[in-house]
PDB file of N, H, CA, C and O in Angstrom:
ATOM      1  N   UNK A   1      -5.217 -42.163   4.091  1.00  0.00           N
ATOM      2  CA  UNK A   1      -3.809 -41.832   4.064  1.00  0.00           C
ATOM      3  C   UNK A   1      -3.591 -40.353   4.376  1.00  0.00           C
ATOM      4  O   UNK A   1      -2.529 -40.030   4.908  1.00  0.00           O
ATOM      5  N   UNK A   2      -4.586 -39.352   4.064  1.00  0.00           N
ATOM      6  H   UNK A   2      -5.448 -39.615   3.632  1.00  0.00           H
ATOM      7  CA  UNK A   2      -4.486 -38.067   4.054  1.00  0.00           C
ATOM      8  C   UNK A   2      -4.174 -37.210   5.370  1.00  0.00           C
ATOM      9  O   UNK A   2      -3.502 -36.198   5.564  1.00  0.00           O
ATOM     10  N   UNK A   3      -5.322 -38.451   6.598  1.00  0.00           N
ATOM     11  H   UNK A   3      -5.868 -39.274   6.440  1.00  0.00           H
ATOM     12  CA  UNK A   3      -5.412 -38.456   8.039  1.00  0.00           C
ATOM     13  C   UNK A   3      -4.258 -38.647   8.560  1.00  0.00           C
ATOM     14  O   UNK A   3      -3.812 -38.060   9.546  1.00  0.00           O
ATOM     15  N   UNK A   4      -3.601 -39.665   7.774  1.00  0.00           N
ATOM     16  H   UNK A   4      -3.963 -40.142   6.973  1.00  0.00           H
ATOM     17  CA  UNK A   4      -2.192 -39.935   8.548  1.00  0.00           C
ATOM     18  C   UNK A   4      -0.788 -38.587   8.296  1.00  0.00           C
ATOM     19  O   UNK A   4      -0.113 -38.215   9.257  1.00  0.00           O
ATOM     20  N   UNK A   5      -0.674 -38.287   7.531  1.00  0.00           N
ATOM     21  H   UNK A   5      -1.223 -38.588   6.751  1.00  0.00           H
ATOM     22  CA  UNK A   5       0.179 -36.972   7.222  1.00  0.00           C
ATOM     23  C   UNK A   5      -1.105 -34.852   7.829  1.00  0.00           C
ATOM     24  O   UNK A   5      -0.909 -33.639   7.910  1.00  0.00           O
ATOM     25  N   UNK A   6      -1.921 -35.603   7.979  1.00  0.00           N
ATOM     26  H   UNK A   6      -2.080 -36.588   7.914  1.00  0.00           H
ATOM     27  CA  UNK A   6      -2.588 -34.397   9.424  1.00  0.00           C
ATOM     28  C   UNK A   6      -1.989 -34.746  10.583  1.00  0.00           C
ATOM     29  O   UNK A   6      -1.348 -33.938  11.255  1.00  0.00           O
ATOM     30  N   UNK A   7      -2.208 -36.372  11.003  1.00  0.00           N
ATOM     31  H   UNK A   7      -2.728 -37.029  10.457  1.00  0.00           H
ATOM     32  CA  UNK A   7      -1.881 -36.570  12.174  1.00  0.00           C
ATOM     33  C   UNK A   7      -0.662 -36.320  12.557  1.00  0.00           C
ATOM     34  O   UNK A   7      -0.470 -35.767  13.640  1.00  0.00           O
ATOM     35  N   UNK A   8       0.645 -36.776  11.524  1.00  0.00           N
ATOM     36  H   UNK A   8       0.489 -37.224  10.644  1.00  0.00           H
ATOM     37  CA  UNK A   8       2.010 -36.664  11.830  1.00  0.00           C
ATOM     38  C   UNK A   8       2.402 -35.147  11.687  1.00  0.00           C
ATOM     39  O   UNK A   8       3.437 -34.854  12.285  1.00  0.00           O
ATOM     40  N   UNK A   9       1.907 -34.339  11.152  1.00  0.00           N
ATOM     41  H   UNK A   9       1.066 -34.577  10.667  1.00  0.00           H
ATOM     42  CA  UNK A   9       1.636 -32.875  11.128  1.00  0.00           C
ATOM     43  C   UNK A   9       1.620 -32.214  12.614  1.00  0.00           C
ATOM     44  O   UNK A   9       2.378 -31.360  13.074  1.00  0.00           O
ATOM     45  N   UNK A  10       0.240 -33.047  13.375  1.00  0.00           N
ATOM     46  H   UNK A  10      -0.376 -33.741  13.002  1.00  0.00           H
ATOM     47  CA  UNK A  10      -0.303 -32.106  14.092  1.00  0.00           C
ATOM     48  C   UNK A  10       0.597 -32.518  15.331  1.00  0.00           C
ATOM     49  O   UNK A  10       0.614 -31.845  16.361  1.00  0.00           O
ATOM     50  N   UNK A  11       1.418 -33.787  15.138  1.00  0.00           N
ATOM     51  H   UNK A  11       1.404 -34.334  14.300  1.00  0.00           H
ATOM     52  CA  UNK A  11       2.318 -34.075  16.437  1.00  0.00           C
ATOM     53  C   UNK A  11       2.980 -33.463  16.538  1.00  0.00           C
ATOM     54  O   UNK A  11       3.119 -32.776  17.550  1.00  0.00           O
ATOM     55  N   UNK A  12       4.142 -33.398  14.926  1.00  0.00           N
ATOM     56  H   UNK A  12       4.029 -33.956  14.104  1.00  0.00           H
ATOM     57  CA  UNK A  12       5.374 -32.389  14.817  1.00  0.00           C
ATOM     58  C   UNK A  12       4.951 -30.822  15.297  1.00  0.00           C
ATOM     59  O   UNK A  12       5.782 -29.918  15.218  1.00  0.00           O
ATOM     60  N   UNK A  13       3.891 -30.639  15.687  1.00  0.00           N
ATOM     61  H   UNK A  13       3.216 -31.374  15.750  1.00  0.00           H
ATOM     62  CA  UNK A  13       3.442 -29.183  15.833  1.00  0.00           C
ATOM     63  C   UNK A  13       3.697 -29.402  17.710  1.00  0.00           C
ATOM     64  O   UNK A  13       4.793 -29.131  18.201  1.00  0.00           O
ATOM     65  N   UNK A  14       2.745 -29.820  18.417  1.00  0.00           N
ATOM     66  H   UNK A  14       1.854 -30.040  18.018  1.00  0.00           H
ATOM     67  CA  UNK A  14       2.958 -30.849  19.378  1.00  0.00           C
ATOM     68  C   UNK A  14       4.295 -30.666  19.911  1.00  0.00           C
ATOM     69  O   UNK A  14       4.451 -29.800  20.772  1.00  0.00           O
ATOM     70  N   UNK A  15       5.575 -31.568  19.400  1.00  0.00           N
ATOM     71  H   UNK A  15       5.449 -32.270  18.700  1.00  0.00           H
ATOM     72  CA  UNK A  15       6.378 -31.655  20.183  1.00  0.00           C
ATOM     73  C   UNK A  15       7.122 -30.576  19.668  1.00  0.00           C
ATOM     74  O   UNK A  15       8.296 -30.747  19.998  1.00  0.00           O
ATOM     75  N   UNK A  16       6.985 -29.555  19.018  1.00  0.00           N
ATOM     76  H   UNK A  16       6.032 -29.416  18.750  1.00  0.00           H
ATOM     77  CA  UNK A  16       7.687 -28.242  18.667  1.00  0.00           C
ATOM     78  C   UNK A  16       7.243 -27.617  19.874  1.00  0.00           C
ATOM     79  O   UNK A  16       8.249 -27.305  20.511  1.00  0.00           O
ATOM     80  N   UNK A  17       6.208 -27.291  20.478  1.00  0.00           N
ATOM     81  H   UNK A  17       5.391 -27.545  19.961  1.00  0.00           H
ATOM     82  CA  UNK A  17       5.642 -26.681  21.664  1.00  0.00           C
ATOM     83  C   UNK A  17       6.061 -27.077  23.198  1.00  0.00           C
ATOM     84  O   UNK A  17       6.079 -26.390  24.220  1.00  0.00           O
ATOM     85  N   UNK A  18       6.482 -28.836  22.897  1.00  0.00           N
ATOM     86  H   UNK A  18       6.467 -29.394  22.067  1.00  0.00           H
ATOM     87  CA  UNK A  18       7.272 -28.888  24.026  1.00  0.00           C
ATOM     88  C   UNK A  18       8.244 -28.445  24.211  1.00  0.00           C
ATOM     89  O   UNK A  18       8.515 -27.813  25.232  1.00  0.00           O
ATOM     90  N   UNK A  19       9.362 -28.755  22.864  1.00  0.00           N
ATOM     91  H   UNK A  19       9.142 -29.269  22.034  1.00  0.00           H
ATOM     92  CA  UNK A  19      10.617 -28.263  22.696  1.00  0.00           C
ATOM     93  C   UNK A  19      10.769 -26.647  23.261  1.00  0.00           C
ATOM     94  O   UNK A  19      11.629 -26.306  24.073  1.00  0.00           O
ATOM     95  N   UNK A  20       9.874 -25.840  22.730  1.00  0.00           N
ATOM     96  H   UNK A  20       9.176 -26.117  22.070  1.00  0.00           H
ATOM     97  CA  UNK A  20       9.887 -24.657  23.507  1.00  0.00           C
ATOM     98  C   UNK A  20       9.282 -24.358  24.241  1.00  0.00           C
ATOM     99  O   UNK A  20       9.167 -23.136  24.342  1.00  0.00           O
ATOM    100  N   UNK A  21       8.639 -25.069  25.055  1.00  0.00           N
ATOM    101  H   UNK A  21       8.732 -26.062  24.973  1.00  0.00           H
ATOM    102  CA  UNK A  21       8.340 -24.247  26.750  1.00  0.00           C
ATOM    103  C   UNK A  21       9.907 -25.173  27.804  1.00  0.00           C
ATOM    104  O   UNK A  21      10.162 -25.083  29.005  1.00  0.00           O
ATOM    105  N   UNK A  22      10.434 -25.754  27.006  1.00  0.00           N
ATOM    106  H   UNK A  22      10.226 -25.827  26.030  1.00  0.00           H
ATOM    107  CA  UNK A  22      11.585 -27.082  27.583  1.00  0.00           C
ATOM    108  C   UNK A  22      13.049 -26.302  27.948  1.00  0.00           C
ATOM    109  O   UNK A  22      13.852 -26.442  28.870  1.00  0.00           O
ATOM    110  N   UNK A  23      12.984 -25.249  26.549  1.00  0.00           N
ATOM    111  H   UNK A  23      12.331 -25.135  25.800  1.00  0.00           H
ATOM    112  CA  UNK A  23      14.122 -24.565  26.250  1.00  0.00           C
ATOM    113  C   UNK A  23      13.414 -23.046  27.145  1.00  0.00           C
ATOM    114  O   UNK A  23      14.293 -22.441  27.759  1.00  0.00           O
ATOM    115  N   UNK A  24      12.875 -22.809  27.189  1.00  0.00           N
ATOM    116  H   UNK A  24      12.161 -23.300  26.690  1.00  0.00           H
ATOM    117  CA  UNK A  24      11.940 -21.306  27.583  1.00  0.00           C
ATOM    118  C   UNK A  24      12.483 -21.610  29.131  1.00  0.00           C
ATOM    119  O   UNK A  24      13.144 -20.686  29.603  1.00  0.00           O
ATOM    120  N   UNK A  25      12.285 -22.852  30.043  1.00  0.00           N
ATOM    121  H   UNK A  25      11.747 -23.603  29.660  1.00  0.00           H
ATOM    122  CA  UNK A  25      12.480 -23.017  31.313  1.00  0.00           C
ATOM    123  C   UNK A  25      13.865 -23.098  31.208  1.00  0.00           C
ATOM    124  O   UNK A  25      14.426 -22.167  31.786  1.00  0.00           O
ATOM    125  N   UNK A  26      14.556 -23.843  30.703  1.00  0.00           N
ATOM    126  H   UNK A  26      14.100 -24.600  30.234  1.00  0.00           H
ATOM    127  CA  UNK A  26      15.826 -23.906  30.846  1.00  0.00           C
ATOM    128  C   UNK A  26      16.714 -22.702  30.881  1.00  0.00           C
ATOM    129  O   UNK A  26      17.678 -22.518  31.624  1.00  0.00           O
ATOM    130  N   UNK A  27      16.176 -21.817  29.844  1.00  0.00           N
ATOM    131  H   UNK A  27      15.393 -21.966  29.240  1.00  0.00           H
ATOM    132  CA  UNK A  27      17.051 -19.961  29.650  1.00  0.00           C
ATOM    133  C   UNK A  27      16.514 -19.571  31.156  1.00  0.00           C
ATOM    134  O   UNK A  27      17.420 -19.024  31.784  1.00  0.00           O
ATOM    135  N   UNK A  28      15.672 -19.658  31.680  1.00  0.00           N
ATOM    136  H   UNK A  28      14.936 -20.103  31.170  1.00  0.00           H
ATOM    137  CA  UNK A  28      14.723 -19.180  32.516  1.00  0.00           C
ATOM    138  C   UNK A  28      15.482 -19.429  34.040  1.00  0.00           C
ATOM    139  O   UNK A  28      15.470 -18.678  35.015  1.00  0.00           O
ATOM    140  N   UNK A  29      16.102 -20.677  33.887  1.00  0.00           N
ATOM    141  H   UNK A  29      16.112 -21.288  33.095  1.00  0.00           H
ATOM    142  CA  UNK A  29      16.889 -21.112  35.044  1.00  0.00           C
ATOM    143  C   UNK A  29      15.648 -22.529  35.881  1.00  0.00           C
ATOM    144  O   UNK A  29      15.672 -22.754  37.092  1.00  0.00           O
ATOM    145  N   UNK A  30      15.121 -22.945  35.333  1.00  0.00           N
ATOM    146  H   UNK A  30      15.102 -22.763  34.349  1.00  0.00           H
ATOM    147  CA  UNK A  30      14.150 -23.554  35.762  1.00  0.00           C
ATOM    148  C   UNK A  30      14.913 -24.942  36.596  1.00  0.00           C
ATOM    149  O   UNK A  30      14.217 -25.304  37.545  1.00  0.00           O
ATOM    150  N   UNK A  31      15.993 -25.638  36.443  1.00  0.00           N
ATOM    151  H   UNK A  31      16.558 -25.344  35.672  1.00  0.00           H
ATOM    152  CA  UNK A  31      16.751 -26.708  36.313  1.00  0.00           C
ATOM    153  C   UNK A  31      17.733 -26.075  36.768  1.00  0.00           C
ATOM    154  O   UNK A  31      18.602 -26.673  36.133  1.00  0.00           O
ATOM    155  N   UNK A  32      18.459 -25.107  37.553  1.00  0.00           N
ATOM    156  H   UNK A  32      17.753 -24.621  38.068  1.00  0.00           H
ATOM    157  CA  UNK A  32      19.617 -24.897  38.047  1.00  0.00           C
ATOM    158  C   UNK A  32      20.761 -25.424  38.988  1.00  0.00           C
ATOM    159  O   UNK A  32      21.985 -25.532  39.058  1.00  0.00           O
ATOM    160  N   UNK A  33      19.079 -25.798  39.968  1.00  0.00           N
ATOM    161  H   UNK A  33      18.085 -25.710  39.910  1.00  0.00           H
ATOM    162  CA  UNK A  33      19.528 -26.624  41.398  1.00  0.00           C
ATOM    163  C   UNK A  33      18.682 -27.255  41.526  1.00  0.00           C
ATOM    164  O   UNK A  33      17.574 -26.870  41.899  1.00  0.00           O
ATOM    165  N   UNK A  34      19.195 -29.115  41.070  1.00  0.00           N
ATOM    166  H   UNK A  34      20.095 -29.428  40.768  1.00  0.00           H
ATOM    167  CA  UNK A  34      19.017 -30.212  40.723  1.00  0.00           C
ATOM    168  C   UNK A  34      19.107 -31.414  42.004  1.00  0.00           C
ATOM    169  O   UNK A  34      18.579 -32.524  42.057  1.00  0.00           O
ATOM    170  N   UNK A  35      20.216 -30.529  43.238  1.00  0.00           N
ATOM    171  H   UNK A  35      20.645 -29.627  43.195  1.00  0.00           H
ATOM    172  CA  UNK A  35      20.239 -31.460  44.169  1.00  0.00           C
ATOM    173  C   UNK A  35      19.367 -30.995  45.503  1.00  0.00           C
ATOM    174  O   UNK A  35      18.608 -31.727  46.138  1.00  0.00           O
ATOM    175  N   UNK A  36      19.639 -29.702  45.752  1.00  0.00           N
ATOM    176  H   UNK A  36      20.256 -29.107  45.236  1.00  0.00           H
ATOM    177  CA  UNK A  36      18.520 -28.855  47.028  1.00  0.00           C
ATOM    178  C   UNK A  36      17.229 -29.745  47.482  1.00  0.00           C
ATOM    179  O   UNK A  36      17.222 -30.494  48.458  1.00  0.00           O
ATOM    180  N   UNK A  37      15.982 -29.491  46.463  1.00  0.00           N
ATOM    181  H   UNK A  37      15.987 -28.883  45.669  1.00  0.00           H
ATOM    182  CA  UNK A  37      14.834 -30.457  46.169  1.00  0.00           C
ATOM    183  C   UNK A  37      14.865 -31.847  46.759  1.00  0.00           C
ATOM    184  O   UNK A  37      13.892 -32.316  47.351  1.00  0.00           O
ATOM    185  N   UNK A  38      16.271 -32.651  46.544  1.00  0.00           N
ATOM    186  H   UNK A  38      17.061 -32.271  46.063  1.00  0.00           H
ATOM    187  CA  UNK A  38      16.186 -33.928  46.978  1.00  0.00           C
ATOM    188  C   UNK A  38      16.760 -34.102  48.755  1.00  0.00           C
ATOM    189  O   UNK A  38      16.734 -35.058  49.530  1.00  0.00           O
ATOM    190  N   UNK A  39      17.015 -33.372  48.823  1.00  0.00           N
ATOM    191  H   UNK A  39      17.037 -32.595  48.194  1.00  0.00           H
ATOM    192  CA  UNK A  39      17.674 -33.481  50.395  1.00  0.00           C
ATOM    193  C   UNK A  39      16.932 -32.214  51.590  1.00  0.00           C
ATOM    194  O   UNK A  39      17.393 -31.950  52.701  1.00  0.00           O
ATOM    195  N   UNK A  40      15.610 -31.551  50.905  1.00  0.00           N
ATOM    196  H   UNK A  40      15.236 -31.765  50.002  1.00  0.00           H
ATOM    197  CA  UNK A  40      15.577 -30.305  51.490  1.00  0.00           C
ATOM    198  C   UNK A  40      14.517 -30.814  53.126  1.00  0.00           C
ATOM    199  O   UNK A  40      14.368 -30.147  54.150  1.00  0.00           O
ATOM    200  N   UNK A  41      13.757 -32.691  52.671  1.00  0.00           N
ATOM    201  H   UNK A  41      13.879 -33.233  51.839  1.00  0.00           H
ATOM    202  CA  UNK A  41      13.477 -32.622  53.798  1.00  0.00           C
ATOM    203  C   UNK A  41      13.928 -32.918  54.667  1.00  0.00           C
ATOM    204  O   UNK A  41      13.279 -33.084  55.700  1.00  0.00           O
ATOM    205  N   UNK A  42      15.850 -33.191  54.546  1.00  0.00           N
ATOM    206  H   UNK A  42      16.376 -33.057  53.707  1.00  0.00           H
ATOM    207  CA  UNK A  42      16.196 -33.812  55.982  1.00  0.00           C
ATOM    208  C   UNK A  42      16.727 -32.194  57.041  1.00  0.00           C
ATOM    209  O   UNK A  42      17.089 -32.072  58.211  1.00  0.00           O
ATOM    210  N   UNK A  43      16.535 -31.233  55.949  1.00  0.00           N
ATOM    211  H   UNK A  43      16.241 -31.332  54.999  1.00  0.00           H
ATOM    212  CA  UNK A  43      16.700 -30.081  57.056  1.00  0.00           C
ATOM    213  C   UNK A  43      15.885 -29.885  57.800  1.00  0.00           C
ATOM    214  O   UNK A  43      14.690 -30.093  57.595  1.00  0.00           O
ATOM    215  N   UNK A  44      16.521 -29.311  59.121  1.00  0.00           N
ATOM    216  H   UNK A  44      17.493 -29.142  59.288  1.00  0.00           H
ATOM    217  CA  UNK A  44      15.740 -29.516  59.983  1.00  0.00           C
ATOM    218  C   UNK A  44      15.792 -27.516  60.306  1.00  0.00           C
ATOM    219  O   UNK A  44      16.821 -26.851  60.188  1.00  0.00           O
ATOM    220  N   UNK A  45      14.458 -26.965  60.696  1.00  0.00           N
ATOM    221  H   UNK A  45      13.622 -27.506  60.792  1.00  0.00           H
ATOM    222  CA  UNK A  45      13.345 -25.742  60.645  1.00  0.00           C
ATOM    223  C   UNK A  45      14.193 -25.659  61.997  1.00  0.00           C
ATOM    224  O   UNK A  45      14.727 -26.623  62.546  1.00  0.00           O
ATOM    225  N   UNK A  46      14.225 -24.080  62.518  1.00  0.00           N
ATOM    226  H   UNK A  46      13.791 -23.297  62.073  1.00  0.00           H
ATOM    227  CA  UNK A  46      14.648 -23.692  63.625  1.00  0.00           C
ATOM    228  C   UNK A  46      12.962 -23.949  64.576  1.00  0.00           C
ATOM    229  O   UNK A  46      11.802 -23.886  64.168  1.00  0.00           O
ATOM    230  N   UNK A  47      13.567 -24.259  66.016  1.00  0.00           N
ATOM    231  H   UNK A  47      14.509 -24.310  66.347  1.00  0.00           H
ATOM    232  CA  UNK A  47      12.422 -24.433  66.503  1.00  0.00           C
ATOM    233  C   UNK A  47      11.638 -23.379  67.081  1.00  0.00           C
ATOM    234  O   UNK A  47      10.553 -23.525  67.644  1.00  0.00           O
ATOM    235  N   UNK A  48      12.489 -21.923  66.835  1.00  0.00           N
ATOM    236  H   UNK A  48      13.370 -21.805  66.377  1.00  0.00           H
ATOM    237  CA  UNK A  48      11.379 -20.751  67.216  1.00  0.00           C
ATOM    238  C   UNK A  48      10.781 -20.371  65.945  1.00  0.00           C
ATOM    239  O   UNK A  48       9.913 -19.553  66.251  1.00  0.00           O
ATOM    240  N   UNK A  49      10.778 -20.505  64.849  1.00  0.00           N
ATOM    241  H   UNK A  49      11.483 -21.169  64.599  1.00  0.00           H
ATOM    242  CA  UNK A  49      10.016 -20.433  63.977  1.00  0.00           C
ATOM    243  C   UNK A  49       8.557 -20.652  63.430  1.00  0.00           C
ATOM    244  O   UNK A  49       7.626 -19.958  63.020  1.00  0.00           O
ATOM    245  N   UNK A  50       8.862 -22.056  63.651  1.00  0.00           N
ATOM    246  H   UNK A  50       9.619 -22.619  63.984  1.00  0.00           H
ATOM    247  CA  UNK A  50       7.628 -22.650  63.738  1.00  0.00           C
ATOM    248  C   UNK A  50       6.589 -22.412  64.725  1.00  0.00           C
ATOM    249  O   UNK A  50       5.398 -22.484  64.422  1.00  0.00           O
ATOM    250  N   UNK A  51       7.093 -22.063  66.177  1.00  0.00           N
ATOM    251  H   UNK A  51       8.061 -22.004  66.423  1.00  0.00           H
ATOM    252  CA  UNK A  51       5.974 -21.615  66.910  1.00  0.00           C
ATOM    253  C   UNK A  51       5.315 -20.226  66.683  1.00  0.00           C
ATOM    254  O   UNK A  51       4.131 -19.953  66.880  1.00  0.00           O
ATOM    255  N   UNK A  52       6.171 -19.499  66.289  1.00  0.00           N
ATOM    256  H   UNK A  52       7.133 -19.720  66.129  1.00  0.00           H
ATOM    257  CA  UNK A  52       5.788 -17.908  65.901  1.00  0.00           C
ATOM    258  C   UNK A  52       5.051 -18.128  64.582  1.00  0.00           C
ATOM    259  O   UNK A  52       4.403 -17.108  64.348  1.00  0.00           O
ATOM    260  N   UNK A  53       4.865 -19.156  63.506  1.00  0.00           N
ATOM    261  H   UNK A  53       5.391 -19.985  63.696  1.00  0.00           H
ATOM    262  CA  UNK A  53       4.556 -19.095  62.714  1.00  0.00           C
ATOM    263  C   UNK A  53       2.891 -19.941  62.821  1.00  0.00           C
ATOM    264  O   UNK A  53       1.782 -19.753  62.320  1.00  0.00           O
ATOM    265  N   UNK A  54       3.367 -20.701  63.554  1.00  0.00           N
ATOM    266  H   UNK A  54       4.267 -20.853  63.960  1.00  0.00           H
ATOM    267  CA  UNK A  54       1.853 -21.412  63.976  1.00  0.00           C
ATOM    268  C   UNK A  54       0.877 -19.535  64.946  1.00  0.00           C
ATOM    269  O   UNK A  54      -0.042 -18.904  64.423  1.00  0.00           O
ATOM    270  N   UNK A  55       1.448 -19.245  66.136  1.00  0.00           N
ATOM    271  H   UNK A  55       2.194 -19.757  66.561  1.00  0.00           H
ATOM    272  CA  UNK A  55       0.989 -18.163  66.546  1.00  0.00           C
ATOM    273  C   UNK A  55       0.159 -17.206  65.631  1.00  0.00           C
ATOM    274  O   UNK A  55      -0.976 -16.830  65.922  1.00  0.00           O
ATOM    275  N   UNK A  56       0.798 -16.866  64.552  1.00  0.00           N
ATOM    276  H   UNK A  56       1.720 -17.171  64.315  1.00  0.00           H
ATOM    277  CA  UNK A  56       0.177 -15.601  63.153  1.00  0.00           C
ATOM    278  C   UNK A  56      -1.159 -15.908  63.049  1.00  0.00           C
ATOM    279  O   UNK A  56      -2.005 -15.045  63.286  1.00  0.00           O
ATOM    280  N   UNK A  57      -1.456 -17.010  62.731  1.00  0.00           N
ATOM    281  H   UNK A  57      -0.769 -17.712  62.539  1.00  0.00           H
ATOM    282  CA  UNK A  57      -2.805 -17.665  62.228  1.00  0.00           C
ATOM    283  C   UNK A  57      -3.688 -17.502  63.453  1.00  0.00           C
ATOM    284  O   UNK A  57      -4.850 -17.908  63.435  1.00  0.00           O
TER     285      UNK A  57
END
């Protein structure tokens, strides 16, 4: 029984650590722009870019 109140211990410790790296990103701005990410691959790259950028290498 003793194991079981360590264990529920060591979770509540656990999801206290998520809670703050959760809140740490959020002050942080981590989650700002929610839609960009989902649509960023139908933009389409200028096409002198990419050749000057392939060129560097």
């Amino acid at each position: 029984m003793s194991a079981l109140y360590i264990l529920i211990g060591i979770s509540l410790c656990v999801a206290l650590v998520f809670l703050g790296a959760f809140l740490w990103a959020v002050r942080k701005g981590q989650f700002d722009d929610d839609y960009t990410p989902s649509v960023r691959i139908l933009f389409e790259e200028p096409i002198g870019e990419n050749k000057q950028e392939k060129h560097k290498n």
